[in-house]
Each structure stands twice: as structure tokens, then as C-alpha cells.
VOPAGU-2260 file (C-alpha; in pm, 1 decimal, decimal comma):
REM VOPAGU-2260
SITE   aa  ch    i         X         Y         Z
SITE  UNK   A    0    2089,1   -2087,3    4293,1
SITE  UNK   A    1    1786,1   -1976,9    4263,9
SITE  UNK   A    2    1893,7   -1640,3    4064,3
SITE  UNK   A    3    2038,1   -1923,2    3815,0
SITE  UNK   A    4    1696,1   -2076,3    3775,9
SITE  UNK   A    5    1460,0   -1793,0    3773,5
SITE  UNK   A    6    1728,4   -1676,3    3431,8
SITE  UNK   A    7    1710,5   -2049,7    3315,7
SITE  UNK   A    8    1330,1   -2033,5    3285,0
SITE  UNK   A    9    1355,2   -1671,4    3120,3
SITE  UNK   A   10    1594,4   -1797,0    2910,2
SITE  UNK   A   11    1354,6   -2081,2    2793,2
SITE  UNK   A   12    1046,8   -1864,4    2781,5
SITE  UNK   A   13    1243,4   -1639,8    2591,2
SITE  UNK   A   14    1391,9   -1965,6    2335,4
SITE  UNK   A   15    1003,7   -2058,1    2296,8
SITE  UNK   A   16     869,4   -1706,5    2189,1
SITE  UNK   A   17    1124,3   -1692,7    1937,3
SITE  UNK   A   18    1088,8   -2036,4    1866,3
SITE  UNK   A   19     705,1   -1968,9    1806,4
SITE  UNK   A   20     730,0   -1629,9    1582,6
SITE  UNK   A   21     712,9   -1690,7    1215,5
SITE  UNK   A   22     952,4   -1700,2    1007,2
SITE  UNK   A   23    1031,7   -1425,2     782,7
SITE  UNK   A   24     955,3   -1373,0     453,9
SITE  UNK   A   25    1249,6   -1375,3     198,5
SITE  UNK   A   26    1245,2   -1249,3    -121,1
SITE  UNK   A   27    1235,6   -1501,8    -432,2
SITE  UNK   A   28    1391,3   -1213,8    -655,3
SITE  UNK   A   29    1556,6    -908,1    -547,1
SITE  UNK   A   30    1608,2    -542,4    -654,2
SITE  UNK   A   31    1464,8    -614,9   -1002,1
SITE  UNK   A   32    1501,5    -297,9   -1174,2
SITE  UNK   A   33    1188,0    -230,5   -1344,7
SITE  UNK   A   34    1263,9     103,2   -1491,9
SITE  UNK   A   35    1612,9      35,7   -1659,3
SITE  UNK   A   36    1740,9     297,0   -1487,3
SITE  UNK   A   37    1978,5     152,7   -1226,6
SITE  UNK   A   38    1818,6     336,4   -1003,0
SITE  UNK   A   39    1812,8     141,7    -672,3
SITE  UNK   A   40    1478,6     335,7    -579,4
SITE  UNK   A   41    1317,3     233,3    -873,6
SITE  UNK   A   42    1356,5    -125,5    -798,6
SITE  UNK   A   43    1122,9    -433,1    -624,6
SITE  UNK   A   44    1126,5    -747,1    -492,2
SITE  UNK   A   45     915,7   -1048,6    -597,5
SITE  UNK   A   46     813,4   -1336,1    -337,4
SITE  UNK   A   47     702,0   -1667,2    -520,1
SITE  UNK   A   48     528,9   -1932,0    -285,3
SITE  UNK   A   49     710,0   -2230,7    -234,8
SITE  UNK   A   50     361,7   -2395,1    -203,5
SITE  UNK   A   51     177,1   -2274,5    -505,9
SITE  UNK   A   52    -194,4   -2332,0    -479,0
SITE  UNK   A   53    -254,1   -2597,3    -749,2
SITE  UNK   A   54      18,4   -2462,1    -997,1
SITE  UNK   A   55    -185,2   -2233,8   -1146,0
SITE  UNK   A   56    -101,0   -1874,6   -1249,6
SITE  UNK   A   57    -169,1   -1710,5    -870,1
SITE  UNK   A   58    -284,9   -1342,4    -847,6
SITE  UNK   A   59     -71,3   -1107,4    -726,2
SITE  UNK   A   60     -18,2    -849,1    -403,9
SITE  UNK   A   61     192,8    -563,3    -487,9
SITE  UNK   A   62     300,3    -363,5    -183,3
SITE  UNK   A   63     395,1       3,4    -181,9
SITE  UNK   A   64     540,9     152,6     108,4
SITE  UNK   A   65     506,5     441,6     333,7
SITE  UNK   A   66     723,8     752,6     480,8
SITE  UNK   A   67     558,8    1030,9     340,6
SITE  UNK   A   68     749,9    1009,8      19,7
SITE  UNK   A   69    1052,2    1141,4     161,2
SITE  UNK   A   70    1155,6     734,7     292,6
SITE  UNK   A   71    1074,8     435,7     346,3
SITE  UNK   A   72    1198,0      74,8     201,8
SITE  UNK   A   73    1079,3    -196,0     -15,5
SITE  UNK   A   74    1185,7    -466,1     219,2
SITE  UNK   A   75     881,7    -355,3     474,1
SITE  UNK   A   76     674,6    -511,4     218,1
SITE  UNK   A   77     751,9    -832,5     397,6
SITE  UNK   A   78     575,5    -852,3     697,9
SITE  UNK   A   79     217,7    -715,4     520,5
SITE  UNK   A   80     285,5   -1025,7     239,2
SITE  UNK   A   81     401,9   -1311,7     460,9
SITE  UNK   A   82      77,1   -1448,3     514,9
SITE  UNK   A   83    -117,4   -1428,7     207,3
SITE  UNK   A   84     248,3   -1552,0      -8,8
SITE  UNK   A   85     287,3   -1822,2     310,7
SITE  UNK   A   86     -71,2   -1955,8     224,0
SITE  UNK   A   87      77,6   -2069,0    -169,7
SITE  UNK   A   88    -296,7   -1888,9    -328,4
SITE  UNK   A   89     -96,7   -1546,4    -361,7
SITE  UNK   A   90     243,6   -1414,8    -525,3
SITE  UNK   A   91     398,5   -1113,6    -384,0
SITE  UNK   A   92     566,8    -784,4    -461,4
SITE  UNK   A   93     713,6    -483,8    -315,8
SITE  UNK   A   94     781,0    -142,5    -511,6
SITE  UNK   A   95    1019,5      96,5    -440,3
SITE  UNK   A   96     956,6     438,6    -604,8
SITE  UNK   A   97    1156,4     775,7    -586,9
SITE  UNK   A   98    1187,5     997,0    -328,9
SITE  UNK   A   99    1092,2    1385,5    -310,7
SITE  UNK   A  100    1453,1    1463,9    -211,8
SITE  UNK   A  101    1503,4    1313,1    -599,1
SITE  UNK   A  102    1191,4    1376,2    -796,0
SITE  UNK   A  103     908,8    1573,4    -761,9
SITE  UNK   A  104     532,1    1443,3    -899,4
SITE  UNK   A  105     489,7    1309,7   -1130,5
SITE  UNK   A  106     786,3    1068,7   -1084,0
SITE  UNK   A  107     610,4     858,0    -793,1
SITE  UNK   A  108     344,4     724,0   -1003,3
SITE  UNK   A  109     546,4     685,6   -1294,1
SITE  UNK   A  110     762,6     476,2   -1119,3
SITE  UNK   A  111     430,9     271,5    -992,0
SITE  UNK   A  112     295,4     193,9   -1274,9
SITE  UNK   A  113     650,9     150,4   -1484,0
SITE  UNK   A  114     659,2    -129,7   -1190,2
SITE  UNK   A  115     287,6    -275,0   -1280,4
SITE  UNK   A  116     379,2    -295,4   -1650,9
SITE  UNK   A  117     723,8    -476,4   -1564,2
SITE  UNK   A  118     521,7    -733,0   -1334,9
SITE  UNK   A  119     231,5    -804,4   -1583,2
SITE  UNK   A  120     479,0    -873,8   -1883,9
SITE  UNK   A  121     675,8   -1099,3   -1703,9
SITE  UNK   A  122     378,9   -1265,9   -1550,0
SITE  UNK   A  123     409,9   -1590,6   -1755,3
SITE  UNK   A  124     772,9   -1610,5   -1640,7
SITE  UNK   A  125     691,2   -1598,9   -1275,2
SITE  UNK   A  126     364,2   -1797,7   -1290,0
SITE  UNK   A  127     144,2   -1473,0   -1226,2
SITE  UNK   A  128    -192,7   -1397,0   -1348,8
SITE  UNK   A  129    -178,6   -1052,7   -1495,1
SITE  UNK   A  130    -528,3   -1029,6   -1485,8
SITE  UNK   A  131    -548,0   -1043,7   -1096,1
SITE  UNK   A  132    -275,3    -791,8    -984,6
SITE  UNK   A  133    -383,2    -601,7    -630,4
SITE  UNK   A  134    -170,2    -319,0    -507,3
SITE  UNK   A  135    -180,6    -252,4    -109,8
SITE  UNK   A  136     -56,1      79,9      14,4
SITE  UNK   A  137     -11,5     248,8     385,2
SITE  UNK   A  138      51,9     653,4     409,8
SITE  UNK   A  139     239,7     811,2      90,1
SITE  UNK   A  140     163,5     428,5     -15,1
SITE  UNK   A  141    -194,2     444,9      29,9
SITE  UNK   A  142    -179,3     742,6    -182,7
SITE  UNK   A  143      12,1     560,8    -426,6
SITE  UNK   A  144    -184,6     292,1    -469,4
SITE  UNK   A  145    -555,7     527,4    -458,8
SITE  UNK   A  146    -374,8     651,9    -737,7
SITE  UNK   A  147    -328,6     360,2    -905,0
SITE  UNK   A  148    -704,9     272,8    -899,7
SITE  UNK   A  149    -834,3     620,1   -1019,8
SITE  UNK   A  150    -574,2     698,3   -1305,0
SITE  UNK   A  151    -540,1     444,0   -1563,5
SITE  UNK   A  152    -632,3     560,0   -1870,6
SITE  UNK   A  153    -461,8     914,7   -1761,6
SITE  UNK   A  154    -156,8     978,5   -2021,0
SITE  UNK   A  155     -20,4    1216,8   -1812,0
SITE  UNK   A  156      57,1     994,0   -1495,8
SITE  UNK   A  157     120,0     756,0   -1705,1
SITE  UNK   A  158     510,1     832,9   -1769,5
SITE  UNK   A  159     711,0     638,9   -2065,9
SITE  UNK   A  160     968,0     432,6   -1804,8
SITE  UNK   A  161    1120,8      98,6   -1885,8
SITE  UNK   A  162    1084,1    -131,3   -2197,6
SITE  UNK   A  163     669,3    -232,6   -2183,5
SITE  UNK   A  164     511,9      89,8   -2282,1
SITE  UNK   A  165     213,9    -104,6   -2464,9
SITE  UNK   A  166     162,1    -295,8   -2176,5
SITE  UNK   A  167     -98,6    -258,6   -1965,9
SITE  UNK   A  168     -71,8     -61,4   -1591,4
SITE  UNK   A  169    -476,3    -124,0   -1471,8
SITE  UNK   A  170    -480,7    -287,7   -1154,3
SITE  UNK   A  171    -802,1    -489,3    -997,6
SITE  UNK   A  172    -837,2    -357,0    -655,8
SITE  UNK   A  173    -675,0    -165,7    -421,2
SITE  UNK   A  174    -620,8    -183,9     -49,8
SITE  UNK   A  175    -566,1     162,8     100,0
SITE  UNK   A  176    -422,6     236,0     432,0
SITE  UNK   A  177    -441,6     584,8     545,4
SITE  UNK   A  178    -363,6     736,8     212,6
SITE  UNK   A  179    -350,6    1102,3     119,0
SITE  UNK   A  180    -615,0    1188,7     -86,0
SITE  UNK   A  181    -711,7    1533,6    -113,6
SITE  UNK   A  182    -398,4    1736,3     -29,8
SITE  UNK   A  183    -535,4    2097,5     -43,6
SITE  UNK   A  184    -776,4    1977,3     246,1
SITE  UNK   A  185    -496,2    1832,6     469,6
SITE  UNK   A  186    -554,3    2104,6     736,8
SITE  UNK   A  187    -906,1    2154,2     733,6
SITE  UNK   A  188    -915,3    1883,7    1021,3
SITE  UNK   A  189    -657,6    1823,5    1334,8
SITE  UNK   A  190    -314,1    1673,9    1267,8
SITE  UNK   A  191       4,0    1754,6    1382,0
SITE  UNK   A  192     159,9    1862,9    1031,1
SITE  UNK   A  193     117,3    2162,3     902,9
SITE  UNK   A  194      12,7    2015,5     572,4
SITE  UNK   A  195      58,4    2351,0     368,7
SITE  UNK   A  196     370,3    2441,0     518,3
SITE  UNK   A  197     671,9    2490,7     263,7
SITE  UNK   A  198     815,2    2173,0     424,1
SITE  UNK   A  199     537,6    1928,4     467,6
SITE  UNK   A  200     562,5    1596,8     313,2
SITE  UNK   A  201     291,6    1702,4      50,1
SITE  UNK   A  202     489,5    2019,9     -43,7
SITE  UNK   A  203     804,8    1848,7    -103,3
SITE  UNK   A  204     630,2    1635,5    -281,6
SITE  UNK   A  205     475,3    1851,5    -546,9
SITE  UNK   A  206     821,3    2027,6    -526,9
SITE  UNK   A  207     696,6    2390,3    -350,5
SITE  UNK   A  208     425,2    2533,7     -97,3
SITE  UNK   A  209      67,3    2383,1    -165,4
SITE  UNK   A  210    -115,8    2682,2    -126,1
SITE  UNK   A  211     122,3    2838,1    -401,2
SITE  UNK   A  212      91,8    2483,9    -636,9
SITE  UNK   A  213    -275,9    2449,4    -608,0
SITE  UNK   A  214    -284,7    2328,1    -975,4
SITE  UNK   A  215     -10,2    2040,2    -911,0
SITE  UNK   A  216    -167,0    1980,3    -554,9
SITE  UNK   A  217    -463,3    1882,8    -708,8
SITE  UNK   A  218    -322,1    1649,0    -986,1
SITE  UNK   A  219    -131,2    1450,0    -742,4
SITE  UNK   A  220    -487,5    1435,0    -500,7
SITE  UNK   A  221    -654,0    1124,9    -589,8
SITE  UNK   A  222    -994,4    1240,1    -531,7
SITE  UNK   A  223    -927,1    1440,0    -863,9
SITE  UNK   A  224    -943,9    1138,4   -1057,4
SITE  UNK   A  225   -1219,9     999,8    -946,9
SITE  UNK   A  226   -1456,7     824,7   -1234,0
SITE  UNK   A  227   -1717,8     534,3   -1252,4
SITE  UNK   A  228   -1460,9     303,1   -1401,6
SITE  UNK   A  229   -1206,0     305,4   -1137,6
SITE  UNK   A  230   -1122,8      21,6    -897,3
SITE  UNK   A  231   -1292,6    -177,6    -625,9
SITE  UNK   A  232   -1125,9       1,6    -311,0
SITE  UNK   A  233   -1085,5     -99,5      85,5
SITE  UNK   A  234   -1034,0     188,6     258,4
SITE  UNK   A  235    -873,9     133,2     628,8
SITE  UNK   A  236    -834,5     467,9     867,7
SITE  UNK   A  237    -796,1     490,5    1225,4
SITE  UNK   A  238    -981,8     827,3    1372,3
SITE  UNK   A  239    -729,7     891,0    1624,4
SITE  UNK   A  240    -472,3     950,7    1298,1
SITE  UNK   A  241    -243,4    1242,0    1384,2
SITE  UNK   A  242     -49,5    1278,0    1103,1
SITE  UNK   A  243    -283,2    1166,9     808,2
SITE  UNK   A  244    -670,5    1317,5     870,1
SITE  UNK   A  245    -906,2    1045,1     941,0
SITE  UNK   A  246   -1208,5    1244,5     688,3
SITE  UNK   A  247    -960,9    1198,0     450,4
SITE  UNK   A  248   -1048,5     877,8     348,2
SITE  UNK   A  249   -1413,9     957,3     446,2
SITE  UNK   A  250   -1452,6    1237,3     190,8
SITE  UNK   A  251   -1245,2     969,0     -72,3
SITE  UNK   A  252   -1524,3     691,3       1,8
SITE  UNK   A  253   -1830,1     933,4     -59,6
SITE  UNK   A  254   -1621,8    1089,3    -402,9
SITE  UNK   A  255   -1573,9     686,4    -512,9
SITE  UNK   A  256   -1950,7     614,2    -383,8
SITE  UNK   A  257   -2114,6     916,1    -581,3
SITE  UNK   A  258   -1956,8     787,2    -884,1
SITE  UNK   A  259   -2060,5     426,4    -875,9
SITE  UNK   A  260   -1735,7     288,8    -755,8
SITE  UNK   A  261   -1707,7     -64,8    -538,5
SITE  UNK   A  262   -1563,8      61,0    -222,0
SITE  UNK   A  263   -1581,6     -30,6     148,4
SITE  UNK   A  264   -1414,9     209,5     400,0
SITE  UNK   A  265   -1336,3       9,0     744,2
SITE  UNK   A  266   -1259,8     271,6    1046,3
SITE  UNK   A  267   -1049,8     147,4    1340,0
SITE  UNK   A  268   -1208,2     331,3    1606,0
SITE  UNK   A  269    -936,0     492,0    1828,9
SITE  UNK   A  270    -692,2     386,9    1596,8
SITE  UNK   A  271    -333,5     575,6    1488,8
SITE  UNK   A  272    -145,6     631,3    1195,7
SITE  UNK   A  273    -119,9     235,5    1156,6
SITE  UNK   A  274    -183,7     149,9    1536,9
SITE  UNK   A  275    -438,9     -47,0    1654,8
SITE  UNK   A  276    -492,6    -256,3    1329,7
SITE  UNK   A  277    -537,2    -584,4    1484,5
SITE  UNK   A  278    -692,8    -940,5    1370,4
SITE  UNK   A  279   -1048,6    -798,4    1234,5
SITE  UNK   A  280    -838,8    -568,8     962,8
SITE  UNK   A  281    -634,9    -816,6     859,6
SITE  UNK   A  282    -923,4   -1011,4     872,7
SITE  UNK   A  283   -1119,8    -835,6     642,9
SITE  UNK   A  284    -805,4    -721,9     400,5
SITE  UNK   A  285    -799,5   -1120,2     326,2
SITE  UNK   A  286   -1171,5   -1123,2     292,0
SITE  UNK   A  287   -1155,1    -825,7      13,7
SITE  UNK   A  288    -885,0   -1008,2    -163,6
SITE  UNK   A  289    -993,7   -1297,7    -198,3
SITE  UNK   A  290   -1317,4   -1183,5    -327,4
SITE  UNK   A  291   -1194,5    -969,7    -639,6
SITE  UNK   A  292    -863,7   -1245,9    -675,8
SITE  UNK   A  293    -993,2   -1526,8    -616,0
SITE  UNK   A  294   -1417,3   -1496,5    -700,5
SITE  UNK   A  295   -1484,6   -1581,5    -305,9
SITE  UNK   A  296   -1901,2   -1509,7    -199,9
SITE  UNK   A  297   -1737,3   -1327,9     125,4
SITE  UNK   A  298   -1675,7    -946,1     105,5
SITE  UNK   A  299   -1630,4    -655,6     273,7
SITE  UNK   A  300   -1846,2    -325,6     337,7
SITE  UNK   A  301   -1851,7     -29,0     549,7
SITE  UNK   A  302   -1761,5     -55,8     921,8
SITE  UNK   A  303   -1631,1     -12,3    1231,6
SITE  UNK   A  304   -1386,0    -175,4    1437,6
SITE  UNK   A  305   -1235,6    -106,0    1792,5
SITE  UNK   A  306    -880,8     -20,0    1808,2
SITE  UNK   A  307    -660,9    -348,9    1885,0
SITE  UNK   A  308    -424,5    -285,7    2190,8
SITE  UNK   A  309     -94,3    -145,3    2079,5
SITE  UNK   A  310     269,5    -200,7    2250,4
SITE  UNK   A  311     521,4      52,3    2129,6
SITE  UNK   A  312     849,9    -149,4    1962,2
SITE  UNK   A  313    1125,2    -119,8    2218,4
């Protein structure tokens, strides 16, 4: 009997923690193909509010993923937008891209901003503001979107994909997770890639050795692009990163800084590659939207933040 009610009470213990999560966010519209390719990598999913704030046209949150450009999936775009589409002030995206086991760089940014120009022509349709279009990024899509904020007006990473060439692939802030952004300097500080090795994540992506690609290394770095008109930036980097060098994103906010570029780098002290982001990031990722979306006083600068407690998925 009493092994009966000690599971009873698990049971409902366990019934009201799943009771209590929330609920997952589906997609309004999936695997739009933005590239009229049929490529199902060069696809994304939109997430409409059911609640839109006031009807208006609401900004928009484009996600773009992580997994060193070698994986990944749109659909983890979910969790990061469930809040801010939940609240009905935001509309929500996530971009898939191709892979380096498919295409080398240029072909990742080209599929980004083929995916920007699809979402900002069919803004009207969707009840989108194409002038308040934010792209968020973690790893490879922290990269992604750094580039994204550093390279419009750049014909080269531009690419000619999908039907709205004349339209527009600027973006109004960025919200960079851990991204990349000097890949010739990947080793100069501890990690546990060897970043110039002929089968690192940043090789494969430029399609050969760094250290023998210096020239395509640094195109696809976006510290390169770096000029006084690029886009308000939050950078967030844990120190204790392992895979992706925590001075990365340092030496990005001082290149962004020296050129007159809005940018706010918040370090998670003790944090990993993603871990120990708890309430104060998310915190102040809301804060920094809602700012350059939505004309809030509240914004975000520099600082520091312990690392949140972190229980590995079982």
C-alpha cells in the first residue's frame, strides 16, 4: 500500500509539472521555400500571434540556428520565439540555410538574406512591419546573423536567390549568441577545436584548411565587414565557452565600438557554449528588442552576469 501511494503522488507531481510547462510553439506557416529552389534547407517557418498587439503591423524576430554549419534545424527556433510571439507585440521566424556538406560560403548568407527579402515582401500579407525585422542567432547562427548586420550593402554576399532581388535584405538589430567572428583567430585562445584543422567546422565551411584559405576565411569573418553604418548589436558570450572563444565576441564589440556602432556585449560569467543563460539574458534580450522594435526608454549596455545553474537534458 504504501508503495501504491508514494507512485500515486509521483504520478501527480509528475501530471502537475507537465501540466505547468508551456505550451509549445507551433508554426503558423511551414517550410516556406524562400529561395524557389525546393530545397528543404533553404526553407522557414513563420509564427503569427494569435493575440496580435493592437492589429498593427508587429515587428519581427527571425531566428537562425546553430550546429556549426554542418546541422542543425529550423524547428529549434521555437523555444527562443515562444515568448516574445506568445506576448501578441512580436511575429516570428525561423531560417534554415545550407549546410557545408552542400555548399560552401558564400551560400549561407545568401540563403539568409534570400530569406530576409522573402519575409519583407510578403510583410503586408502576414501583417509584418518590414521596417522592424530583428534576426537572433546562437553559434554558426550568431555568425549568421553578425553577418547580417555588417554586410548589407556588400554585392558579393549578397547572392541573386529567389524572386525579390530589388528588395531590400537590411535588418535593424541583431542579437548574437556566441557567434564566430574572426575565424583566422579561432585558436589564438583555449577551445577544444582545433579551429584550423582541415576538418573544423570553419574549414568545411569555407570549403578547405583556413590557414591555406586565408583570403575566403576572412570574407566569411564578420569583423571584416565592420563599418559605421552597420547594426545595433547584443552580443551574449559565456567565458567558460569551449568550443566558440569567449574574446571572440570581445575583439567583435571593440571592432563595432571603434567604428561608431550601437553595441552592448553581455558576458555570462562561468557560462558555456549556451549554458548558464538564465532569466537576466533573457531578460535583457527582451529589453534590447523592445528598444530598437518597439521605441522602449529601457536598453541594454555592457555587462556581466553570473552563470545561471545548469542541469544537463537527460
Amino acid at each position: 500500500m504504501k508503495k501504491f501511494v508514494a507512485f500515486t503522488l509521483l504520478s501527480c507531481f509528475a501530471a502537475t509539472a507537465i501540466a505547468q510547462r508551456p505550451a509549445p510553439l507551433r508554426p503558423t506557416h511551414t517550410d516556406i521555400d524562400y529561395a524557389g529552389e525546393g530545397n528543404p534547407r533553404q526553407m522557414l517557418d513563420l509564427y503569427l500571434p494569435e493575440n496580435a498587439d493592437g492589429g498593427k503591423p508587429l515587428p519581427l524576430i527571425v531566428f537562425i540556428h546553430g550546429g556549426g554549419w554542418a546541422k542543425g534545424d529550423k524547428r529549434s527556433g521555437a523555444g527562443k520565439l515562444r515568448e516574445f510571439v506568445g506576448s501578441g507585440k512580436y511575429a516570428g521566424a525561423s531560417l534554415a540555410y545550407r549546410l557545408s556538406d552542400e555548399a560552401q560560403w558564400p551560400a549561407q548568407i545568401h540563403d539568409c538574406k534570400a530569406g530576409i527579402r522573402w519575409l519583407r515582401a510578403n510583410a503586408e500579407k502576414y501583417g509584418i512591419d518590414p521596417d522592424k525585422i530583428a534576426v537572433w542567432g546562437t553559434s554558426a547562427g550568431g555568425h549568421l546573423v553578425a553577418m547580417l548586420g555588417v554586410s548589407h550593402g556588400v554585392e558579393e554576399l549578397e547572392g541573386d536567390l529567389g524572386e525579390h532581388d530589388g528588395v531590400s535584405s537590411e535588418v535593424n538589430c541583431v542579437v548574437n549568441f556566441f557567434g564566430p567572428a574572426e575565424l583566422l583567430t579561432m585558436n589564438d585562445h583555449p577551445s577544444v577545436i582545433d579551429h584550423l584543422a582541415a576538418n573544423s567546422p570553419e574549414s568545411r565551411l569555407v570549403g578547405g584548411e583556413l590557414s591555406k584559405n586565408p583570403d575566403k576565411a576572412q570574407n566569411a569573418s564578420p569583423i571584416t565587414w565592420v563599418s559605421s553604418d552597420d547594426e545595433p548589436s547584443l552580443i551574449v558570450h559565456g567565458t567558460d565557452d569551449k568550443l566558440v572563444p569567449y574574446m571572440q565576441s570581445v575583439d567583435f564589440e571593440k571592432a563595432l565600438e571603434k567604428a561608431g556602432v550601437s553595441t552592448a556585449l553581455l558576458t555570462v560569467k562561468g557560462g558555456g557554449h549556451g549554458q548558464g543563460f538564465g532569466r537576466e539574458v533573457n531578460e535583457a534580450v527582451a529589453a534590447f528588442l523592445d528598444h530598437h522594435l518597439h521605441g522602449a526608454e529601457k536598453t541594454v549596455e555592457d555587462g556581466e552576469v553570473e552563470a545561471a545553474p545548469f542541469t544537463p537534458r537527460r
